[in-house]
mmCIF file of the C-alpha atoms, coordinates in Angstrom:
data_MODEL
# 
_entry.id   MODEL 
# 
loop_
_atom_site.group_PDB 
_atom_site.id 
_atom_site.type_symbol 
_atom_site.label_atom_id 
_atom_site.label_alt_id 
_atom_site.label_comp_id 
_atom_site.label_asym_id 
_atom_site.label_entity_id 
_atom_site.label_seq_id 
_atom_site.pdbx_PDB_ins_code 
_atom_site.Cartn_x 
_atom_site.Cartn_y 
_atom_site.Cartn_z 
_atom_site.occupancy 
_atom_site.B_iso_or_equiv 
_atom_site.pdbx_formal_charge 
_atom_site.auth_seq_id 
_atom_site.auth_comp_id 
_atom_site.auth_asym_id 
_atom_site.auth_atom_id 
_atom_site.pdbx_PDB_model_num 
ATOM 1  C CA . UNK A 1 1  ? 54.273 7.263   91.187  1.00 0.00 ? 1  UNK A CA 1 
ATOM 2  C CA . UNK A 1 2  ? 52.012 8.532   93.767  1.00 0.00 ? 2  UNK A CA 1 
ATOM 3  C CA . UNK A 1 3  ? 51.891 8.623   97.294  1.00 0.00 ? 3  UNK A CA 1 
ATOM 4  C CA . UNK A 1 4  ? 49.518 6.918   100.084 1.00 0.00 ? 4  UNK A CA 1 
ATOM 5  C CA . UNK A 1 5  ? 49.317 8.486   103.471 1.00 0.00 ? 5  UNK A CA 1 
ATOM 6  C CA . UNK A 1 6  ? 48.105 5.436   105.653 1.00 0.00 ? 6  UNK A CA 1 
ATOM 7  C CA . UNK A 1 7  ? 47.366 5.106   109.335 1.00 0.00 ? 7  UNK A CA 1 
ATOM 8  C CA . UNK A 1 8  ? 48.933 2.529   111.441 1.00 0.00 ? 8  UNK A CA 1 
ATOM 9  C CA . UNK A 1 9  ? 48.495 1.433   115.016 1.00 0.00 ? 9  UNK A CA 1 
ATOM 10 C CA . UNK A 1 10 ? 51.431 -0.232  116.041 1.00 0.00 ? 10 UNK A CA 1 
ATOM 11 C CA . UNK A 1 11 ? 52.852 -0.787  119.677 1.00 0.00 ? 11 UNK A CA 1 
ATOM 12 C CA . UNK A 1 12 ? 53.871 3.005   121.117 1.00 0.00 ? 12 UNK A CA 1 
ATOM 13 C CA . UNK A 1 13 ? 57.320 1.559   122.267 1.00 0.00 ? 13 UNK A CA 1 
ATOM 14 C CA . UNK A 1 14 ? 57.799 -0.628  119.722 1.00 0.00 ? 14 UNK A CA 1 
ATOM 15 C CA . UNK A 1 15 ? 56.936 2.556   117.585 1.00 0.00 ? 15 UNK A CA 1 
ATOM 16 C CA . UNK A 1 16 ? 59.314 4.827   119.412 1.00 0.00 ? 16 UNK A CA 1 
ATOM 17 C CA . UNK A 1 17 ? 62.512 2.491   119.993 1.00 0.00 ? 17 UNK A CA 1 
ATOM 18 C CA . UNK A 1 18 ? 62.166 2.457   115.822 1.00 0.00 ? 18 UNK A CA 1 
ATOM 19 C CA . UNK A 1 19 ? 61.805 5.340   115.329 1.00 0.00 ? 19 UNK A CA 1 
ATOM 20 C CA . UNK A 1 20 ? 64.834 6.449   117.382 1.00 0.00 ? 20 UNK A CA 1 
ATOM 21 C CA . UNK A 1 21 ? 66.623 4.445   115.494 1.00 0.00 ? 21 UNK A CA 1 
ATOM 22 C CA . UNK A 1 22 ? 65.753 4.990   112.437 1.00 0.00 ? 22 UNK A CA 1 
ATOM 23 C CA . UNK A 1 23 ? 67.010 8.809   113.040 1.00 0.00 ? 23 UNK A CA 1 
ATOM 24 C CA . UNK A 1 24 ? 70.135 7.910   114.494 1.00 0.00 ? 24 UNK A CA 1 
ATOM 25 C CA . UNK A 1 25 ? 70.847 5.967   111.565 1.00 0.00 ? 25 UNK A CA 1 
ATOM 26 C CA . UNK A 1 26 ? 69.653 8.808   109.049 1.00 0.00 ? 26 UNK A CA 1 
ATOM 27 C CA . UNK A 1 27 ? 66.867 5.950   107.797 1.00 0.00 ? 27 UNK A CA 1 
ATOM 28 C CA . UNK A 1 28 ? 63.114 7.865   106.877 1.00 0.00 ? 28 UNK A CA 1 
ATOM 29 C CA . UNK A 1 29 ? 60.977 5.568   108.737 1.00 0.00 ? 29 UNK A CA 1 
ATOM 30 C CA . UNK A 1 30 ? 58.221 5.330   106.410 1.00 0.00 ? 30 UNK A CA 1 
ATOM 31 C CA . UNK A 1 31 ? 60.776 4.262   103.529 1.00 0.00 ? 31 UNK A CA 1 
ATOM 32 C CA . UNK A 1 32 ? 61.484 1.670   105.730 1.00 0.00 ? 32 UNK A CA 1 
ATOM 33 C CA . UNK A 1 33 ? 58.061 0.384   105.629 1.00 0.00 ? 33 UNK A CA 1 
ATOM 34 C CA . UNK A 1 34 ? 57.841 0.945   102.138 1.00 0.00 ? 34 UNK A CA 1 
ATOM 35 C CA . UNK A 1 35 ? 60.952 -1.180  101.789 1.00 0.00 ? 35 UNK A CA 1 
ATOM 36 C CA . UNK A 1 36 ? 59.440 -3.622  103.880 1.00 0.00 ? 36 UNK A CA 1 
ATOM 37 C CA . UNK A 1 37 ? 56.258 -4.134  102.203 1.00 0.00 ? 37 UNK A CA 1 
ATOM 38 C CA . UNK A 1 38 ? 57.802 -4.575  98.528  1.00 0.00 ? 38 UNK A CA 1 
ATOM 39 C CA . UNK A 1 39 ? 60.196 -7.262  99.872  1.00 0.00 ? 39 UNK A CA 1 
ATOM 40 C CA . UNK A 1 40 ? 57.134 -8.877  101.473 1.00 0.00 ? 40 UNK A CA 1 
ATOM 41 C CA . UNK A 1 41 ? 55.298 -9.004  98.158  1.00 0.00 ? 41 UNK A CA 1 
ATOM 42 C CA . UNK A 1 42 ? 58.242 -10.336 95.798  1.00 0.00 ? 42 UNK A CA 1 
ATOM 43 C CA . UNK A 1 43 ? 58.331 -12.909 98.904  1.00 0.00 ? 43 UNK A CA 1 
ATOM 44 C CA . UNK A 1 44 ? 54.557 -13.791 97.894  1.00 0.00 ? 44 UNK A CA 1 
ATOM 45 C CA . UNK A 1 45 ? 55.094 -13.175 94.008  1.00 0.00 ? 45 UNK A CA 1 
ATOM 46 C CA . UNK A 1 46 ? 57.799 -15.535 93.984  1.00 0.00 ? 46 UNK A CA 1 
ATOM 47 C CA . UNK A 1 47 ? 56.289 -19.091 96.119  1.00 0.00 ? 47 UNK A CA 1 
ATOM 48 C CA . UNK A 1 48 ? 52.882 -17.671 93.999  1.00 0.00 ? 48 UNK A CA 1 
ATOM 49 C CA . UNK A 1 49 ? 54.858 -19.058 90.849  1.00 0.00 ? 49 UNK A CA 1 
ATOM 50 C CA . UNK A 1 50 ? 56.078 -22.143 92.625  1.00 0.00 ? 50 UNK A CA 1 
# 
């Protein structure tokens, strides 16, 4: 599997508070918005097949 590099704009603070936390915690933050946007889509797969 490859990798993307994407630009975002998001909120600065909103941006920074998450980012802080995602290094106190240890978390990468873009695996966190890879994690995000996989649950997202089995969200989508799974009311597509309802």
């Amino acid at each position: 599997m490859t990798n993307k590099r994407v630009t975002l704009s998001v909120d600065a603070k909103v941006y920074d508070e998450y980012k802080k936390y995602c290094e106190e915690k240890g978390i990468i933050l873009s695996k966190q918005f890879e994690l995000f946007m996989r649950k997202e889509l089995k969200k989508f797969k799974r009311r597509e097949h309802d």
